[in-house]
mmJSON file of the N, C-alpha and C atoms, coordinates in Angstrom:
{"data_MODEL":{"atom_site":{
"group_PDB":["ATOM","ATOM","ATOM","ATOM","ATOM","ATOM","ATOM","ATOM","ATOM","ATOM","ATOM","ATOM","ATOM","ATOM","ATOM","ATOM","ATOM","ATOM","ATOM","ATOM","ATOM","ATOM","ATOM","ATOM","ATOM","ATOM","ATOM","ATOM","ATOM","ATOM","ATOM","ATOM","ATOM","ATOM","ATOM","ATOM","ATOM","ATOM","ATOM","ATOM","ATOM","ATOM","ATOM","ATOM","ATOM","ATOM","ATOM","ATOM","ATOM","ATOM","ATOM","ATOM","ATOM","ATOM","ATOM","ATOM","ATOM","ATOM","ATOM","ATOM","ATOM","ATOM","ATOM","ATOM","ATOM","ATOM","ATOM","ATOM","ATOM","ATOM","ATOM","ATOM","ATOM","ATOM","ATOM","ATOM","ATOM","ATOM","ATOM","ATOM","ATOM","ATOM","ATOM","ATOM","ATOM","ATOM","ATOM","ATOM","ATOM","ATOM","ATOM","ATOM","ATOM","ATOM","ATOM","ATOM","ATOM","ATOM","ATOM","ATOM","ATOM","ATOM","ATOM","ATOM","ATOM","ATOM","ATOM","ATOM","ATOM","ATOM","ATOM","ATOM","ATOM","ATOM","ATOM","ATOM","ATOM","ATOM","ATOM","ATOM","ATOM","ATOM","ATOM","ATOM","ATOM","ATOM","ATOM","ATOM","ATOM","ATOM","ATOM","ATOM","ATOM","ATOM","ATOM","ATOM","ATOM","ATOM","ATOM","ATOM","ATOM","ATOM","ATOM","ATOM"],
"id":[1,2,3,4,5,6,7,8,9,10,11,12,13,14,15,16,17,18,19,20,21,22,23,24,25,26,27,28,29,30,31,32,33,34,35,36,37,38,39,40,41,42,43,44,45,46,47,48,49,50,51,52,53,54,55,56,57,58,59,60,61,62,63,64,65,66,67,68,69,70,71,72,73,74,75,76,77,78,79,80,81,82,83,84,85,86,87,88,89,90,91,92,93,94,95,96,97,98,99,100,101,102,103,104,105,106,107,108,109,110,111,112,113,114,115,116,117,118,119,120,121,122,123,124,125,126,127,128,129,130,131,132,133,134,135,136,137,138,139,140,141,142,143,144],
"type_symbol":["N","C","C","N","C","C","N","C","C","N","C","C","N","C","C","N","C","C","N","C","C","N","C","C","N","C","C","N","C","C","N","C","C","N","C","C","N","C","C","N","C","C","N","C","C","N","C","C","N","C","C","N","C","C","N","C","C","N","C","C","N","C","C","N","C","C","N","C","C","N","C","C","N","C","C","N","C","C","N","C","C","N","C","C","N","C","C","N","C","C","N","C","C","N","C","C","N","C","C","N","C","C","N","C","C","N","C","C","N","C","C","N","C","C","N","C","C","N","C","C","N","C","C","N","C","C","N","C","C","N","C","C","N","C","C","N","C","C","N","C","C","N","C","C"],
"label_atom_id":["N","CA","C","N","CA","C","N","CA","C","N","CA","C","N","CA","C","N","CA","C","N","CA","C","N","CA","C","N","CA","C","N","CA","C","N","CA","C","N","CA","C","N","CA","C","N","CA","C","N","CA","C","N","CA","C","N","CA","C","N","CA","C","N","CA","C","N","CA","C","N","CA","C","N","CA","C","N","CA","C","N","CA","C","N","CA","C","N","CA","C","N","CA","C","N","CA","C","N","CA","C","N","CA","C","N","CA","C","N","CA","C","N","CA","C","N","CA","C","N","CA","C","N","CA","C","N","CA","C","N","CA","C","N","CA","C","N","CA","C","N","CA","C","N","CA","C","N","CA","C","N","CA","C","N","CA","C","N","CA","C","N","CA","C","N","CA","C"],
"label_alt_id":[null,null,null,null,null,null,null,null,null,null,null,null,null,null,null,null,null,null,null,null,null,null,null,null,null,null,null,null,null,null,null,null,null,null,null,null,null,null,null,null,null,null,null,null,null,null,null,null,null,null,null,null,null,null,null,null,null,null,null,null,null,null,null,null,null,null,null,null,null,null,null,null,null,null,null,null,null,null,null,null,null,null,null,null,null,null,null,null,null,null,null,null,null,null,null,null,null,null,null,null,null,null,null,null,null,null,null,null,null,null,null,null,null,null,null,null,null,null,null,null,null,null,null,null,null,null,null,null,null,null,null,null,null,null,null,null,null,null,null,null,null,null,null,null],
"label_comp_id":["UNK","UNK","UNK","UNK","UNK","UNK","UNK","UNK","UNK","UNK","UNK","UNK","UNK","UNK","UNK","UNK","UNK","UNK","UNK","UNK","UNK","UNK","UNK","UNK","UNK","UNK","UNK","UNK","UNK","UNK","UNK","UNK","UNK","UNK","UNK","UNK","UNK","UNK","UNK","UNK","UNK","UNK","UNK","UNK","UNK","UNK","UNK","UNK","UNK","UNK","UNK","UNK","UNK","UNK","UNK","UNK","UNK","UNK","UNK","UNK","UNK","UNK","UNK","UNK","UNK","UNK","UNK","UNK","UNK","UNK","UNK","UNK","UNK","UNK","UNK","UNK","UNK","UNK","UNK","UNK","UNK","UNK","UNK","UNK","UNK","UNK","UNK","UNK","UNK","UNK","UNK","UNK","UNK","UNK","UNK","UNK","UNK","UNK","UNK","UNK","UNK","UNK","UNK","UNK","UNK","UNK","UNK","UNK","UNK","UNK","UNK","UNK","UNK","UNK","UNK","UNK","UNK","UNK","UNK","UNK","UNK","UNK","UNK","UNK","UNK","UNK","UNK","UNK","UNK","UNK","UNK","UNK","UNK","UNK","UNK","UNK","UNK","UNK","UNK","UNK","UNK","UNK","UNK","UNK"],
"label_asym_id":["A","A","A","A","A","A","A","A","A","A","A","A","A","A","A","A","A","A","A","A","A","A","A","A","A","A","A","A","A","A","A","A","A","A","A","A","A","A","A","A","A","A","A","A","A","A","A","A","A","A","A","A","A","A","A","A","A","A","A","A","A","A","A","A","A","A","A","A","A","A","A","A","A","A","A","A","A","A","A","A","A","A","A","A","A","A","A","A","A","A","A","A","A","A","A","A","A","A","A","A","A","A","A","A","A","A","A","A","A","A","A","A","A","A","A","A","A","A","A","A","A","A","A","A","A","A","A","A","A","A","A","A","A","A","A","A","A","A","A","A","A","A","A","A"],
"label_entity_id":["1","1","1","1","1","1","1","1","1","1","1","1","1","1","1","1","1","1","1","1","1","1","1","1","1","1","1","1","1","1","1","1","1","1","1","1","1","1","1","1","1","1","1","1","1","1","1","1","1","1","1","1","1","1","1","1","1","1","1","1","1","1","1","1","1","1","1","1","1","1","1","1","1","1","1","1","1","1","1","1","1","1","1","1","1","1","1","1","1","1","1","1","1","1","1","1","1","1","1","1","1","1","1","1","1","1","1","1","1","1","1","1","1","1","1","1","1","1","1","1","1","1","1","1","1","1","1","1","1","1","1","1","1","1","1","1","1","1","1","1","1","1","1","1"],
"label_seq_id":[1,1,1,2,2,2,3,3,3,4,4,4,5,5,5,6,6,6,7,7,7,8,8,8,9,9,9,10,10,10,11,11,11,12,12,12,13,13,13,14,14,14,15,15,15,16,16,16,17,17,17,18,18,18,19,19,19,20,20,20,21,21,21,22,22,22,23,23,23,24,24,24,25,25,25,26,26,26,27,27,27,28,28,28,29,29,29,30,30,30,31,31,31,32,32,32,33,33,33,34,34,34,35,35,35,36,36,36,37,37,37,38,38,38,39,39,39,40,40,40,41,41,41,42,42,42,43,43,43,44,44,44,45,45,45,46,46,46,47,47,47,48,48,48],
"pdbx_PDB_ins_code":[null,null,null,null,null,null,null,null,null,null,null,null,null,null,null,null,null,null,null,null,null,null,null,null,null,null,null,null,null,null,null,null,null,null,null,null,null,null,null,null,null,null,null,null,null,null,null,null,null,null,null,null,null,null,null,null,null,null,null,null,null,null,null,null,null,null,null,null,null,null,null,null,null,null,null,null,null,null,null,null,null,null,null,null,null,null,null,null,null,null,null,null,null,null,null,null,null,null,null,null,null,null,null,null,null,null,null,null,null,null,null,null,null,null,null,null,null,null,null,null,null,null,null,null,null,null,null,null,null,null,null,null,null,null,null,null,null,null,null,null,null,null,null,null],
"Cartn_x":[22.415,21.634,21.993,23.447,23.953,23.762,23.809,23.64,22.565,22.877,21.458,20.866,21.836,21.352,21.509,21.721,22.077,22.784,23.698,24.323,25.515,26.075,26.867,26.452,25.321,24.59,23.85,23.472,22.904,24.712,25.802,26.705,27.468,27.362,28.025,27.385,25.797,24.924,25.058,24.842,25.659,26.841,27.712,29.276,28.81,28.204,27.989,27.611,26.12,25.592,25.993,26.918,27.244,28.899,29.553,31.038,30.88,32.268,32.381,33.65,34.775,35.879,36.275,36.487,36.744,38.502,38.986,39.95,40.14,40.73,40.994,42.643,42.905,43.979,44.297,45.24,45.776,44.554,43.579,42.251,42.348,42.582,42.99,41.676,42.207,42.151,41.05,40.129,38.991,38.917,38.977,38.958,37.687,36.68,35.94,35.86,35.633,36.012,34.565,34.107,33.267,33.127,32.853,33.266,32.268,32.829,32.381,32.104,32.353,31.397,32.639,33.432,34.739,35.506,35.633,35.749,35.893,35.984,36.22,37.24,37.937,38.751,38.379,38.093,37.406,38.851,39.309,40.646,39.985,40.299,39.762,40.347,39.839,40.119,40.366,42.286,42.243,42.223,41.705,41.248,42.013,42.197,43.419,43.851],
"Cartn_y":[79.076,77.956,77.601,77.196,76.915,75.526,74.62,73.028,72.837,71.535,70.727,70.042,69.573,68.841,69.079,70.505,71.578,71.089,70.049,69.593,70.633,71.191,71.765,72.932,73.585,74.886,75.039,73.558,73.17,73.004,72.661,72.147,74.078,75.091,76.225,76.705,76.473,77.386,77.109,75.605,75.014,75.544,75.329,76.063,77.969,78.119,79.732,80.118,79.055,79.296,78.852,77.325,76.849,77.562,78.013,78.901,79.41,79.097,79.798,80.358,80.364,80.994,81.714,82.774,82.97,83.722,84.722,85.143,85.823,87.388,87.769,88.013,87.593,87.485,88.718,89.921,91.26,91.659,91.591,91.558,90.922,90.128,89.108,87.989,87.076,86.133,85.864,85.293,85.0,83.509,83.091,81.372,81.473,80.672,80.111,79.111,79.006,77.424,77.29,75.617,75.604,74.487,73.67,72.624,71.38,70.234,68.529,68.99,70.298,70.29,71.0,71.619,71.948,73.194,73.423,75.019,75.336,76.607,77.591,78.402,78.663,79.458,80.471,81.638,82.852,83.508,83.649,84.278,85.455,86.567,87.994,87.464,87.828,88.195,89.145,89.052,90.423,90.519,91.387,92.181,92.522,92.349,92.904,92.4],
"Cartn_z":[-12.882,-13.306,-14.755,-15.286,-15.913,-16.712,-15.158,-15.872,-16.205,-16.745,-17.506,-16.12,-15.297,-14.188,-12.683,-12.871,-12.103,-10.438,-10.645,-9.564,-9.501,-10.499,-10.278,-9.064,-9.769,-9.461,-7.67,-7.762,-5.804,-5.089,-5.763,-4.351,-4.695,-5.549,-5.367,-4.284,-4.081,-4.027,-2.368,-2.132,-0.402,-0.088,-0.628,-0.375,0.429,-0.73,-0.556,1.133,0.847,2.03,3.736,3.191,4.674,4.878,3.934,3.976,5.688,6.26,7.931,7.495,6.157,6.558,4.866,4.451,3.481,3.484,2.126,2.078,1.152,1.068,0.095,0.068,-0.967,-1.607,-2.31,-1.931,-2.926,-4.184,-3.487,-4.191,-5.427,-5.738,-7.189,-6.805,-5.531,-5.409,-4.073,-4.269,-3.129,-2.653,-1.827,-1.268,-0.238,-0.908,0.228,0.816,2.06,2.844,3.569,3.401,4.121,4.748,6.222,6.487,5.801,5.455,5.122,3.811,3.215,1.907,0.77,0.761,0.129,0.317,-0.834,-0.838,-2.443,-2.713,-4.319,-4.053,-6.023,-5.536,-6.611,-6.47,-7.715,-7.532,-9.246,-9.76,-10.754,-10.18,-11.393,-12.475,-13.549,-14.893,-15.197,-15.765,-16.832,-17.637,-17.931,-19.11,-19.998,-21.761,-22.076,-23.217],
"occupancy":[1.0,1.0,1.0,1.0,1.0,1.0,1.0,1.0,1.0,1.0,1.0,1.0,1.0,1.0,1.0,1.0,1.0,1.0,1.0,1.0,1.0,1.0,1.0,1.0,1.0,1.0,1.0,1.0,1.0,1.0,1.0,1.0,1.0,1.0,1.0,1.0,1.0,1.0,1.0,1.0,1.0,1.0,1.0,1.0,1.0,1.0,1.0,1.0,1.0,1.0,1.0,1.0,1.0,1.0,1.0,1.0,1.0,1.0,1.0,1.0,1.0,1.0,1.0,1.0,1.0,1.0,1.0,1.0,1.0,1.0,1.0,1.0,1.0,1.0,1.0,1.0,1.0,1.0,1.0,1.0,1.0,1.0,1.0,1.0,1.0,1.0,1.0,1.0,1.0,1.0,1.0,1.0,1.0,1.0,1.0,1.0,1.0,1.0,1.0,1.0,1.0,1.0,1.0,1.0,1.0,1.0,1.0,1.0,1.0,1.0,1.0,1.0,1.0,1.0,1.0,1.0,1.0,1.0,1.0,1.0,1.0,1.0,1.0,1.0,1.0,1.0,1.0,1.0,1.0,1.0,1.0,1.0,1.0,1.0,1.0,1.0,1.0,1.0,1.0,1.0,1.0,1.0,1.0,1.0],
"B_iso_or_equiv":[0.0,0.0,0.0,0.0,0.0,0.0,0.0,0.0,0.0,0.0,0.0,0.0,0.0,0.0,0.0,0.0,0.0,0.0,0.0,0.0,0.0,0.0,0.0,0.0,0.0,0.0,0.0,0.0,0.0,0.0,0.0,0.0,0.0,0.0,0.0,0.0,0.0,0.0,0.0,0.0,0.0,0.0,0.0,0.0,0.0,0.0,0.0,0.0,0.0,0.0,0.0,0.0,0.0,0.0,0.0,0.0,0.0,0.0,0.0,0.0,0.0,0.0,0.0,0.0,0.0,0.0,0.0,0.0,0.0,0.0,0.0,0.0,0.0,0.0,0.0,0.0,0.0,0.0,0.0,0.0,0.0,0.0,0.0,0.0,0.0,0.0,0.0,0.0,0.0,0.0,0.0,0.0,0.0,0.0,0.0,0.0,0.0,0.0,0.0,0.0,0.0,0.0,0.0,0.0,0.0,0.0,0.0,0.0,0.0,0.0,0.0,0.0,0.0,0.0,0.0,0.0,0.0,0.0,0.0,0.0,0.0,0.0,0.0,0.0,0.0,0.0,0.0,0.0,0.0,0.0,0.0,0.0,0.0,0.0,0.0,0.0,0.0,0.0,0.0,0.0,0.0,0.0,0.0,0.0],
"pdbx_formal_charge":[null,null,null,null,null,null,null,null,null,null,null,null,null,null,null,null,null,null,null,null,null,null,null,null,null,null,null,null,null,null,null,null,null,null,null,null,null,null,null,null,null,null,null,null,null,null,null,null,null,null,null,null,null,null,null,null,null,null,null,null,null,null,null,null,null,null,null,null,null,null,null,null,null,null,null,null,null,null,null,null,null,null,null,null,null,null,null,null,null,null,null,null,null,null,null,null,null,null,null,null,null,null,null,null,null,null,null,null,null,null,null,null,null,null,null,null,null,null,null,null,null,null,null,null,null,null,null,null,null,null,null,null,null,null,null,null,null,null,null,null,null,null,null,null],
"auth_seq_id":[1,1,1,2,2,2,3,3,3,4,4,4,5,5,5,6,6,6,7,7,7,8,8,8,9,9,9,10,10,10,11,11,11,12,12,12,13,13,13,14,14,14,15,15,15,16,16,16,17,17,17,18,18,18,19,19,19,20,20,20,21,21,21,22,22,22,23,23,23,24,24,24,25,25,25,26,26,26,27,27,27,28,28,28,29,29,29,30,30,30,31,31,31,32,32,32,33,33,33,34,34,34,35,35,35,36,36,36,37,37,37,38,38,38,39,39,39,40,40,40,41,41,41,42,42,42,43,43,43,44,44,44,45,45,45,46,46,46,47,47,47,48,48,48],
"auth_comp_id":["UNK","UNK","UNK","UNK","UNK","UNK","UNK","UNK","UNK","UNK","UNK","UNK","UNK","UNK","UNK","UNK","UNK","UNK","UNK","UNK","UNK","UNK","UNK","UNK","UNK","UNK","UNK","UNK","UNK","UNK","UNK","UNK","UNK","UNK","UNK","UNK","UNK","UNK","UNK","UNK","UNK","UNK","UNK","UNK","UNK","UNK","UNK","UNK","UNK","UNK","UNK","UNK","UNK","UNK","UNK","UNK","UNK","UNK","UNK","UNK","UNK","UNK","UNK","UNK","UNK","UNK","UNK","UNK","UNK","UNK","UNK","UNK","UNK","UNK","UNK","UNK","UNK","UNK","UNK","UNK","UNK","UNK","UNK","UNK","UNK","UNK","UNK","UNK","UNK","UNK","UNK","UNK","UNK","UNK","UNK","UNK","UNK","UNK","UNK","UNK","UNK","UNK","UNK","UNK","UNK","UNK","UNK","UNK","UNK","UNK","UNK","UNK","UNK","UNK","UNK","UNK","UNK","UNK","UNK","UNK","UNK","UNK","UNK","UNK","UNK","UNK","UNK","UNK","UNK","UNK","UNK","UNK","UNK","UNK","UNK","UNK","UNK","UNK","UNK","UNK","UNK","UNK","UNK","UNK"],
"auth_asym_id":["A","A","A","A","A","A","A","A","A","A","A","A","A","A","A","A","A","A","A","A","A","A","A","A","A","A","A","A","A","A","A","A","A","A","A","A","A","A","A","A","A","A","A","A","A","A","A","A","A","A","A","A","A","A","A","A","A","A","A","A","A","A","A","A","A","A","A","A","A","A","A","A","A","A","A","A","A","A","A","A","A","A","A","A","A","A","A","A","A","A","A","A","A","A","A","A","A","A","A","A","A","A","A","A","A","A","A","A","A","A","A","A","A","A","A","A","A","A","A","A","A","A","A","A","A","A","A","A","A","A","A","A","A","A","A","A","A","A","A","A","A","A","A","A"],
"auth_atom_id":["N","CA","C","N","CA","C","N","CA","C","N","CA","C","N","CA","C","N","CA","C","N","CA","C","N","CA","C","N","CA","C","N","CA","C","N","CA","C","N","CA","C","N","CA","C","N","CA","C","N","CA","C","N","CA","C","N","CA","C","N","CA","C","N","CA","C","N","CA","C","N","CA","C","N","CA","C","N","CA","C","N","CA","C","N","CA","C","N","CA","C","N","CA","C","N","CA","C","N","CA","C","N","CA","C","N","CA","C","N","CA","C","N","CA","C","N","CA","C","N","CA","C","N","CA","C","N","CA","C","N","CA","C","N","CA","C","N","CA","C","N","CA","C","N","CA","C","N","CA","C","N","CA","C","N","CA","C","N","CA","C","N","CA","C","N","CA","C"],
"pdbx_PDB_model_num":[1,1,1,1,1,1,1,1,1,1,1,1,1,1,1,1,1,1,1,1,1,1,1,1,1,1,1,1,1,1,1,1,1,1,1,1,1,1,1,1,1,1,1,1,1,1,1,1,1,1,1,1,1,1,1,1,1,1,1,1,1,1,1,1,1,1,1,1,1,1,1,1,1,1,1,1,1,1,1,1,1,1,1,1,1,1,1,1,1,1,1,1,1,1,1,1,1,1,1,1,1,1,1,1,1,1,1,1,1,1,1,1,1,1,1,1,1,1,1,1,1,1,1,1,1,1,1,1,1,1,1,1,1,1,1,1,1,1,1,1,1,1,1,1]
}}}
C-alpha cells in the first residue's frame, strides 16, 4: 500500500489473485500470468 491512489496496489493485488499460470526461472526469475488482466515479472536482487 505504497500509492497515494493505490491503483497501482488494487491491479498487483488482482494479478495475484486471478494468476492461473506462473514460472520460475533458475530461481532468479518469477513470471506471473493471469488472463484479460496482465502479468509481472519479479527479478531477485543481488546483493553486493
Amino acid at each position: 500500500m505504497a500509492c497515494d491512489n493505490m491503483t497501482v496496489d488494487k491491479n498487483m493485488l488482482r494479478l495475484l489473485n486471478d494468476s492461473t499460470v506462473y514460472a520460475i526461472c533458475h530461481g532468479d526469475i518469477i513470471t506471473v500470468n493471469a488472463p484479460n488482466i496482465g502479468a509481472a515479472i519479479f527479478i531477485k536482487q543481488i546483493e553486493g
